[in-house]
N, C-alpha and C positions, 0 to 999 in steps of 0.2 A: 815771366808770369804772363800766363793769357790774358787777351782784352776782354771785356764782354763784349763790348763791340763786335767782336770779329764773332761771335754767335749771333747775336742782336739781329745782324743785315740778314741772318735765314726767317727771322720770324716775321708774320703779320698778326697784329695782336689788337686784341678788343680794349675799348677806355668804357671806364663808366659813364656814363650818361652826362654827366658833368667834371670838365675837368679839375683836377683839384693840387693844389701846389705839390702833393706827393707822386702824385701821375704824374707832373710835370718833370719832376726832377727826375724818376724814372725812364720816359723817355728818353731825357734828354744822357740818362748815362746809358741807357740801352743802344739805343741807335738802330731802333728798330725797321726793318728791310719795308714795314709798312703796315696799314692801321686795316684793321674791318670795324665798319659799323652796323648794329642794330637797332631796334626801333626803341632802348632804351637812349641813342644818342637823338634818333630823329625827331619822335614822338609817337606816339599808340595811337592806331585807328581807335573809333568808339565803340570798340568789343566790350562790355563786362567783365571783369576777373570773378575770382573766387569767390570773392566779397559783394561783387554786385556793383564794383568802384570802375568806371569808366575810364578808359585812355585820353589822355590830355593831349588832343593834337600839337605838330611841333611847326616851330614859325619858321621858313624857305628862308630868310636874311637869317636867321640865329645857324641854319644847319652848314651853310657858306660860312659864317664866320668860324663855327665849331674845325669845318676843316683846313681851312687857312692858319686856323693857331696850330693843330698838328702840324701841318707841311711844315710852320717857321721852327717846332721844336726840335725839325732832324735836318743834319746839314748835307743830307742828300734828295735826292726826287725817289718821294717813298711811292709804293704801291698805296692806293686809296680805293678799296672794293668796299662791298655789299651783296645781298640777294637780291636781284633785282628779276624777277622771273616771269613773273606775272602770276595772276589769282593769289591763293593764297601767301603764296612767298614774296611779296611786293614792301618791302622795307620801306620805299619813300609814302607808302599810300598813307603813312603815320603826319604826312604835313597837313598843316591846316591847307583844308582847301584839294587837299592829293586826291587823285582818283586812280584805282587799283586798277591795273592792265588786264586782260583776260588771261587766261591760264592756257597753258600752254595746249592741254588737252581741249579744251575749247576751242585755241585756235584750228586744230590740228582737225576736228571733225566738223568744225565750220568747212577746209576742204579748200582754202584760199590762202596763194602762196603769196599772192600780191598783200594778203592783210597780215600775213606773218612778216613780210618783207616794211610793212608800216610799222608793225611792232617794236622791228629791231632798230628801225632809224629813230623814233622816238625815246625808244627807252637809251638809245646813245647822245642824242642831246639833251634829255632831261639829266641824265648824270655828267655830264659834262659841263651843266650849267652849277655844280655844288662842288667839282674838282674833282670826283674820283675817274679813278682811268681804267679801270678793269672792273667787270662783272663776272661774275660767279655763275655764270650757265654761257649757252645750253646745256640742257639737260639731254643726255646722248641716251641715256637708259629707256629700253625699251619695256610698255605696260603686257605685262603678260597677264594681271590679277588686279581690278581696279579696286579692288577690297584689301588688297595684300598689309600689311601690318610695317611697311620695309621703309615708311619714309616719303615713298615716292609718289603716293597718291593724285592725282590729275597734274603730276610736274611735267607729263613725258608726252615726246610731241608724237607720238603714233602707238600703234599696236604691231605693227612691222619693223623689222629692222629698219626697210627699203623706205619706209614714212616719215622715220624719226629724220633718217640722214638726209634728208630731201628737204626738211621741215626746218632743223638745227640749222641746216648748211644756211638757208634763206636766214632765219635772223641775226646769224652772226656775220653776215657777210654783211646787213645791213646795217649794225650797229655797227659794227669795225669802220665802216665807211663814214661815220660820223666820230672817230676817234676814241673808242673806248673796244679795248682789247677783251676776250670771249674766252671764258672757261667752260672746254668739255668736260663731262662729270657724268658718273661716279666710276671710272676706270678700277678693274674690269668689270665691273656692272653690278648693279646692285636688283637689277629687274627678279632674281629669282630667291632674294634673301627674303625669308618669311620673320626676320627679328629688326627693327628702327635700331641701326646702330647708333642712333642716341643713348640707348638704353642697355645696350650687350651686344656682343661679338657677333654678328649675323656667320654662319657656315655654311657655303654654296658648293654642293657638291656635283659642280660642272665637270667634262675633262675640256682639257687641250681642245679637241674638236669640237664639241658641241659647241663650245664658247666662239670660235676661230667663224662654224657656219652660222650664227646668230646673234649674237648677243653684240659679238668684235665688231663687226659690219658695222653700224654708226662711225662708231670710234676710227678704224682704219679709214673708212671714205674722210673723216672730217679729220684728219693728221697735220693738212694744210690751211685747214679753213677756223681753227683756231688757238690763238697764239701758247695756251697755257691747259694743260689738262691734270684737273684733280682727281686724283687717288682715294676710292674711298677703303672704309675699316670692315674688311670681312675677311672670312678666313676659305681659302680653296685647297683643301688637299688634293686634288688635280694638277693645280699649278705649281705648289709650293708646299712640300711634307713637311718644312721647319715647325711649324704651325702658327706661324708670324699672318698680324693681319697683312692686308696684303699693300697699306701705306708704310709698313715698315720692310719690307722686302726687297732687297736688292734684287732679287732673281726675278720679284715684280716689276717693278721701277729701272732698273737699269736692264738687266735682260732683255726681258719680252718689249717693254714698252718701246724703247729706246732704240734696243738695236736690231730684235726679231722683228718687231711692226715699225723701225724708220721713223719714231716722234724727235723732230729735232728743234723743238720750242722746250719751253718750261714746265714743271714739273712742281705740280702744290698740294698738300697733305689738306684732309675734309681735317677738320675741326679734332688736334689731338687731346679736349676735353671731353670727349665723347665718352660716355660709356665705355661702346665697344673697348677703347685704348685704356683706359682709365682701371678699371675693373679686372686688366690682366699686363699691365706692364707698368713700374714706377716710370715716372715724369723724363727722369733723365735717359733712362734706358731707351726710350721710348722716342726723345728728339735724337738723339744721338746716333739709332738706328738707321729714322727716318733721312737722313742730311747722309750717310755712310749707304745707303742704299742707293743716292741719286736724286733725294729732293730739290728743290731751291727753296719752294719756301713752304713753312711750318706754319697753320693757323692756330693761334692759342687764343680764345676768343672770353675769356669768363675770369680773370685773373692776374694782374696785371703781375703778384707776388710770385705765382707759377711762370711768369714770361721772364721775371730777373732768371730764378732758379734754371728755365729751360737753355737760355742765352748763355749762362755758366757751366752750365753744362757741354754746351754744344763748340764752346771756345776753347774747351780741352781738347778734342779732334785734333787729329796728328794735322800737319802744314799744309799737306799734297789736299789732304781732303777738305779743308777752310778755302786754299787756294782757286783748286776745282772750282768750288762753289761761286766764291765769289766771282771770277770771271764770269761766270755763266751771267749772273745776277746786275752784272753792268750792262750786261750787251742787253738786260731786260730794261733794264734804267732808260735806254737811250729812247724805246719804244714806247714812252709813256709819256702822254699827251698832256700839255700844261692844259687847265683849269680854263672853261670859258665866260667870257663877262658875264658876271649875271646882273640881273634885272627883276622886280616883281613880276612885270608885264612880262619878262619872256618866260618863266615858270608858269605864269597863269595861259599864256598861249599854249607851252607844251602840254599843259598840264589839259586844256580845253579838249587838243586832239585826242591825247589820251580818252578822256573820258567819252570820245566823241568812237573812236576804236570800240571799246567797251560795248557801247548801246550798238553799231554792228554788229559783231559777235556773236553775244548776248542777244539783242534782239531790244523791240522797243519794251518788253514786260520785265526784262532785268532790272533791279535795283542801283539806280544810278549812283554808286557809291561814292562819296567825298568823304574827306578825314574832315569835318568839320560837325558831319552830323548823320542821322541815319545809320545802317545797321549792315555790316559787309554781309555778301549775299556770295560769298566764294570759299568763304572758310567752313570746312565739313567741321559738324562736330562731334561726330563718332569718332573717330580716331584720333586726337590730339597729340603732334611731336613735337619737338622743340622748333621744327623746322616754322612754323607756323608764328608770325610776328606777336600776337599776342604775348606766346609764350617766351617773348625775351624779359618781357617785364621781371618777371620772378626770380629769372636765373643768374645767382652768382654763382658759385663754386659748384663744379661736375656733378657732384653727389647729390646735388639738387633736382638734378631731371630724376631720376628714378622715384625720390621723393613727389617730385610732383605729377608724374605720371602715377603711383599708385593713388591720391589725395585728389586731384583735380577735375571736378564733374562742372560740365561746361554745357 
């Protein structure tokens, strides 16, 4: 009989905001390959919801403790991510006292590599000061539509291929250098999807070449310059007629990525709560594919009850392909940085430069944003995606974004 364990080590999976003796035991039979947080674990800048009810900033000693009790409930060195991106995607800006980093688009038409190149070394010791070892960007996607509906609204650091990979390269080389490992995203590119795979299956009807002279170019140039690159959920009849998105695609994922374009790091699935996956493949179908294609690791971010179920699933896998897996996923282990002393004072130091970035950028008439008080000045409000911290608050189960994307006026 299979272990769960031995599926458990492919997933990174979301906890509730507070842990609770049933997560715990969870975990702890899971064994999960490692944890993602949101700003339901951190704490909510003071955006308004629905209701007009403000975010309760989160205290920098409770968020350290929060992930010290993870690390002790798995008895391996788990993957510990977040969004940490800047402007509106800034998970930590939810601490009391946090100040939101500029966005990446801002950096990028500010036109200064030296202040992308502060970005990246800052936002690697402020995470490195709470334990996690891996971020969740750059963002490799290039803006062809700053109105686009796709997700990626002010994430992407150019409007050229030739910007982004020039842009990307400088912060991940500069956070790496302070110990925390760099996710390219959204392979193969989400820049021309007119649908938020939060919400439904975006369909990009690129071919092979168009993708290969635009779009690729990020991704290929940054192959070496970032350890881990996520897969996001759209569908390319160009690349792949199965009609599989293309996180679940072998001919994706192993194929092209891996063996046509030489990616020889790791391999991590965007969020299979989404929509897009959710809406057209059951759960197990759906990690089982994912991990049989060539993933390592599967984010299940909304559910801890779907993270037993997808672990059970994925521990059925014939041997070769569990085996596969796991090697790959040790040699990831080795490269994952223990946790740096923390301190209030050295949170409030990084946290100072940060905010001190910001007012560059930005300029001296920007809203100098703290999570303690005051009104973020980076969060658009016409388009609202899950991607946007605010919107973790609400979200439990999948079927909940569509709900609140149709209900939610902001």
């Amino acid at each position: 009989m299979s272990d769960i364990r031995d599926g458990g080590r492919f997933i990174v999976m979301g906890v509730p905001g507070r842990l609770d003796e049933p997560t715990r035991e969870a975990i702890r039979e899971i064994q999960p390959g490692g944890f993602i947080l949101f700003g339901r674990n951190i704490g909510l800048p003071p955006i308004p919801d629905a209701a007009g009810v403000l975010g309760e900033p989160g205290s920098p000693e409770g968020l350290r403790a929060f992930i010290d009790e993870l690390r002790s409930l798995v008895d391996h060195e788990p993957v510990v991510t977040l969004d940490q991106e800047g402007g509106r995607v800034s998970r930590l800006r939810g601490l009391r006292g946090g100040a939101e980093p500029p966005s990446a688009r801002s950096l990028a038409e500010k036109g200064s590599l030296a202040l992308i190149e502060r970005h990246g070394a800052l936002t690697g010791r402020l995470l490195r000061l709470f334990g996690f070892n891996l971020n969740l960007c750059p963002v490799l996607d290039v803006t062809y539509d700053h109105e686009a509906d796709n997700s990626l609204k002010n994430r992407c650091y150019g409007v050229t291929p030739a910007e982004v990979s020039r842009n990307a390269r400088a912060f991940a080389r500069a956070m790496r250098a302070e110990g925390v490992l760099a996710t390219g995203k959204h392979f193969p590119g989400y820049s021309r999807a007119a649908v938020d795979p939060h919400h439904d299956l975006p369909v990009v009807r690129r071919s092979r070449a168009e993708l290969a002279a635009d779009e690729w170019i990020p991704f290929r140039e940054n192959l070496t310059e970032v350890e881990l690159i996520m897969t996001g959920h759209a569908f390319f009849p160009g690349l792949d007629a199965s009609g599989l998105p293309t996180s679940l695609s072998k001919g994706i994922v192993e194929d092209l990525l891996r063996r046509e374009l030489g990616f020889a790091g790791w391999v991590i699935s965007d969020d299979l709560d989404m929509g897009a996956i959710t809406r057209h493949k059951p759960l197990e179908e759906a990690t089982r594919l994912a991990v049989e294609a060539g993933t390592d690791l599967l984010l299940l971010c909304h559910d801890v009850g779907r993270v037993r179920q997808a672990a059970r699933a994925i521990a059925e896998l014939p041997a070769a392909v569990l085996r596969r897996g796991a090697e790959r996923l040790e040699k990831l282990r080795e490269r994952l940085s223990p946790p740096a002393t923390f301190s209030p004072a050295a949170f409030e130091g990084v946290n100072r430069d940060i905010a001190g970035l910001r007012a560059e950028v930005l300029g001296p008439g920007a809203p100098p944003f703290t999570g303690g008080s005051g009104k973020v000045g980076a969060v658009e409000a016409a388009k609202l995606s899950p991607v946007n911290t605010v919107g973790d608050r609400a979200v439990g189960a999948p079927e909940e974004y569509s709900r609140r994307r149709a209900g939610r006026q902001v």
